[in-house]
C-alpha positions as CSV (number, residue, x, y, z in Angstrom):
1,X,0.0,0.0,0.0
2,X,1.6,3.2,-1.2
3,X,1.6,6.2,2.0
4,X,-0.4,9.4,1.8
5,X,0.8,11.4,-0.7
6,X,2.0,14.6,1.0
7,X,-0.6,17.1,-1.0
8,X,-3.2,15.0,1.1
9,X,-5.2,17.3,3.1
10,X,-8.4,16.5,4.7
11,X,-9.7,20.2,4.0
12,X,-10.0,19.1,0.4
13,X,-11.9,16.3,-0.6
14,X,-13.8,15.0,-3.4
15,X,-17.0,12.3,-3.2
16,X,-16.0,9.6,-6.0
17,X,-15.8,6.3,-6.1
18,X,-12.6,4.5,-5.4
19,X,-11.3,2.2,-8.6
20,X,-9.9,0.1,-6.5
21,X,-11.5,-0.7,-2.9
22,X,-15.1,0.6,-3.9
23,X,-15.3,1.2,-0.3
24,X,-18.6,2.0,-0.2
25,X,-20.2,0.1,-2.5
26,X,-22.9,-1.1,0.6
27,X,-22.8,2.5,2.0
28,X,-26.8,4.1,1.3
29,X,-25.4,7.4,1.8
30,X,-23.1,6.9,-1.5
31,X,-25.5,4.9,-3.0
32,X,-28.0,8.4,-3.0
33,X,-24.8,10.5,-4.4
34,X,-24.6,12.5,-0.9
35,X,-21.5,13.6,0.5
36,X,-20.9,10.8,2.9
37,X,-18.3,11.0,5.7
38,X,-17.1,8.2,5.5
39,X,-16.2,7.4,2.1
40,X,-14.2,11.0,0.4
41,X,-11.4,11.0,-1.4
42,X,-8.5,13.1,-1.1
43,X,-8.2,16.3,-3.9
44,X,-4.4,16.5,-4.6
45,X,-5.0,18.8,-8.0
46,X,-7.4,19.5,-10.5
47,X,-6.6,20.1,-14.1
48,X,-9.8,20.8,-16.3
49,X,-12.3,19.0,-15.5
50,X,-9.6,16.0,-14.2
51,X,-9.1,15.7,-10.6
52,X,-6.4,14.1,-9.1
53,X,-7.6,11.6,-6.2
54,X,-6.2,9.4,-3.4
55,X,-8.5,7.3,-1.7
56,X,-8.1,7.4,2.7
57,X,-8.8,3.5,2.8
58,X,-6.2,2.0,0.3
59,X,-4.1,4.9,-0.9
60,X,-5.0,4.1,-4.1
61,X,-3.7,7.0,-6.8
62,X,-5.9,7.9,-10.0
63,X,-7.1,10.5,-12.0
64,X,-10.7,11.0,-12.6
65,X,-12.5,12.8,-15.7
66,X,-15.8,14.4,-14.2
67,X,-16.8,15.8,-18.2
68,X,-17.3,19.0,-17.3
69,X,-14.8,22.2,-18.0
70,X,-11.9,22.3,-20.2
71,X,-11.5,19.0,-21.6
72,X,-8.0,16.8,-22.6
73,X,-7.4,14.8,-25.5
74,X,-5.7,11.5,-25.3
């Protein structure tokens, strides 16, 4: 398991689901699309509309394209 990357910060979060531990795939909260408090990601960066995520429960690293705002090719 990789450590917390050191951009992680708890003040900045994002509510997306993890690739790799789904961690709250049972969770009703994240099954309505609410903020739960439980299941956040960290928000190292944004580029566009891709934000840059570590997940709190496996340190899982990966970037995620939400469609909106400027977009990347490739």
């Amino acid at each position: 398991m990789l450590p917390l990357d050191p951009q992680a910060d708890i003040g900045r979060r994002a509510w997306v689901t993890c690739p790799n531990c789904a961690d709250g795939r049972d969770c009703p909260t994240c099954a309505r699309h609410r903020g739960c408090g439980d299941h956040w990601r960290y928000l190292l960066a944004t580029t566009g509309g891709r934000l840059h995520l570590q997940c709190p429960s496996c340190a899982h690293v990966w970037d995620h394209e939400t469609g909106f705002g400027a977009h990347r090719t490739g």
